[in-house]
N, C-alpha and C positions, 0 to 999 in steps of 0.2 A: 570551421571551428574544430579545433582539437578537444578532447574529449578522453578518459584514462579508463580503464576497465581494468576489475579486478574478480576473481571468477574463485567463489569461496564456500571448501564442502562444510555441508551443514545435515545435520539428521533428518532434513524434509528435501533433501534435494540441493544440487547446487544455487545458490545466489550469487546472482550478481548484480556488480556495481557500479556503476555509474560517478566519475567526478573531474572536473575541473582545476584540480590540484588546491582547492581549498574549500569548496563546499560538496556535498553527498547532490547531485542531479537525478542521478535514478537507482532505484531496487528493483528488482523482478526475479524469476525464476529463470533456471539457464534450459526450460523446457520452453520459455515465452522470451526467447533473444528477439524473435522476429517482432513482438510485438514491443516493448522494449526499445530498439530499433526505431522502428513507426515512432514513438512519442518523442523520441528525439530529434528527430528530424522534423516532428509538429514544431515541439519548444526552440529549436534552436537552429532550423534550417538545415542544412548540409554542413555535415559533421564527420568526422573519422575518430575511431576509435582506438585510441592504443593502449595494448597491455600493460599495467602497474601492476605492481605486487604494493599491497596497502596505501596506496591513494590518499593521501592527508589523515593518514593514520586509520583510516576506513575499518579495513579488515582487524583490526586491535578489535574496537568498537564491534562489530558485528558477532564476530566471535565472542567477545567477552559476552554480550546479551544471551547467545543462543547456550552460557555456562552457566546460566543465570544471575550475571552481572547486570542488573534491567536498570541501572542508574548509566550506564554507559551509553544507552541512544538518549539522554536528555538533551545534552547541548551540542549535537550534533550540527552544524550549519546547513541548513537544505537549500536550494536555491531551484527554481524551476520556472516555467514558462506560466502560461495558463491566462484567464482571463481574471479580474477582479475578485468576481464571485466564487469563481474556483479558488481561489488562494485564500479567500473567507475560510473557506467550507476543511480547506486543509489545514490552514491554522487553527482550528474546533478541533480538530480529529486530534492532535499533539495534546490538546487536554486533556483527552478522555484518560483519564487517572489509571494506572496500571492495576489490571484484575478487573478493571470495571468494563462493561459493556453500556454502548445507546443504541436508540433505534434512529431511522432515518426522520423520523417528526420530530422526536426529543431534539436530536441535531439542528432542527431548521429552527424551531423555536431559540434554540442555545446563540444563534444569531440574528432572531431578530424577522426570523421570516417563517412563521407558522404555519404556514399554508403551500408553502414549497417545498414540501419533502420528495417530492419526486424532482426534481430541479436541483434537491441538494443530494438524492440519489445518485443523479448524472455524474457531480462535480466528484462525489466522491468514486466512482467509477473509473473516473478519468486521471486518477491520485499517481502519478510517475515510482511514485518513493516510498514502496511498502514498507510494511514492520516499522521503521522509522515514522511514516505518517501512516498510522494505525489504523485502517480503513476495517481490518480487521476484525475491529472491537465494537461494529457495526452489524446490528443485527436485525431480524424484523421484528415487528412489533407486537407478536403475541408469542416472541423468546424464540423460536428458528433461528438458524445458523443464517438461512438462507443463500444465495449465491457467493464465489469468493473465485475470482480470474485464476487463483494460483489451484481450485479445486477447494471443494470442502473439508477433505482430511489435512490439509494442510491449515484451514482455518480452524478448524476444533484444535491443531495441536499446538499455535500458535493461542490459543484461549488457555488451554490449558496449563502449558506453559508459563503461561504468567498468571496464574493459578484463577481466572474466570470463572470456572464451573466446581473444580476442586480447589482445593487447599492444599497443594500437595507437598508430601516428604521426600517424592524424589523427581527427579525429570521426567516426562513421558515417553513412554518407547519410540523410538525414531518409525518413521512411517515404511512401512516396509515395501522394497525397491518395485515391485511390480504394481504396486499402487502409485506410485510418482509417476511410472510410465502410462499408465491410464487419468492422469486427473486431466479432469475435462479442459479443453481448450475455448477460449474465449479470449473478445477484442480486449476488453479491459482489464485492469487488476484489480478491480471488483467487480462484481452484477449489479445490476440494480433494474426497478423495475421500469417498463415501457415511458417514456415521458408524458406527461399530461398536455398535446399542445394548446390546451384551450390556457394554459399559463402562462401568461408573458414572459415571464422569468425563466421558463422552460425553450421557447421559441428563441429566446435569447441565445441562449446554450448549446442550441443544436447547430447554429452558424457561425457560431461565437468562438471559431477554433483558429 
């Protein structure tokens, strides 16, 4: 399967993009291609990637966001892999309302499964299509950032940004380059915590790729 990449500077770091010449496949950070990479080859088998400039108008879109034009990721077309529940838990995430924050219980209840917050932890973990699926706006439950694949400075500037903690009059200062080169590396593009296996729904998840 062919696959378009588009590789777009931004004040937290390069992002990139992921598309199929008409829907957004993947977001990530151009620190985490490797991983990235990995999820594509989950979703869609063996794949190659080749260079676009603006991929189904992609990079308009992503850019305009990070000018804060935040009406330009709404109807984005995302298309991705995953299992059932996973794609629940990502279609939630597109809710959560710009500037607002949930936690990972608020989340599982918002679909119907109360008692799987660590199961809805995973799915959103496992989210291919950042900033666009907002995994971001994902917090813990006594208001922590908690963990964030792209690094934490990246997720407080990505809140604040779309004004979460402030209300702001101006953009936030880009994150400065020696800190992008140290954010922590991790599998997913988000953290979440250890799975519960005594949950079905959890045991599901972890074979369930």
């Amino acid at each position: 399967m062919e696959l378009f990449i588009d590789r777009i500077p931004s004040p937290i770091g390069t992002v990139l993009i992921v598309s199929d010449g008409t829907a957004l496949n993947g977001l990530d950070f151009g620190d985490h291609e490797d991983r990235m990479m990995r999820l594509m080859r989950l979703h869609y088998g063996a794949c190659t990637l080749k260079p676009m400039r603006n991929p189904a108008g992609l990079r308009d879109r992503i850019e305009a966001y990070f000018a804060r034009d935040f009406a330009a990721l709404d109807d984005i077309i995302v298309q991705t892999g995953g299992t059932p529940f996973q794609k629940e838990v990502w279609a939630e995430l597109r809710r959560i309302p710009l500037g607002a924050t949930t936690t990972y219980g608020e989340l599982a209840a918002k679909i119907g499964r109360p008692k799987s917050s660590r199961a809805v932890g995973m799915a959103n973990g496992s989210n291919p299509v950042g900033i666009v699926v907002p995994c971001h706006r994902v917090i813990g439950a006594g208001g922590a950032l908690t963990g964030y694949g792209g690094g934490i400075d990246r997720k407080r500037w990505l809140l604040e940004h779309e004004g979460a903690h402030l209300r702001l009059h101006s953009p936030p200062a880009p994150i400065a380059e020696h800190l992008i080169c140290n954010l922590r590396q991790t599998e997913e593009l988000c953290t979440f915590p250890n799975p519960d296996l005594s949950d079905p729904l959890s045991k599901d998840l972890t074979h369930e790729q």
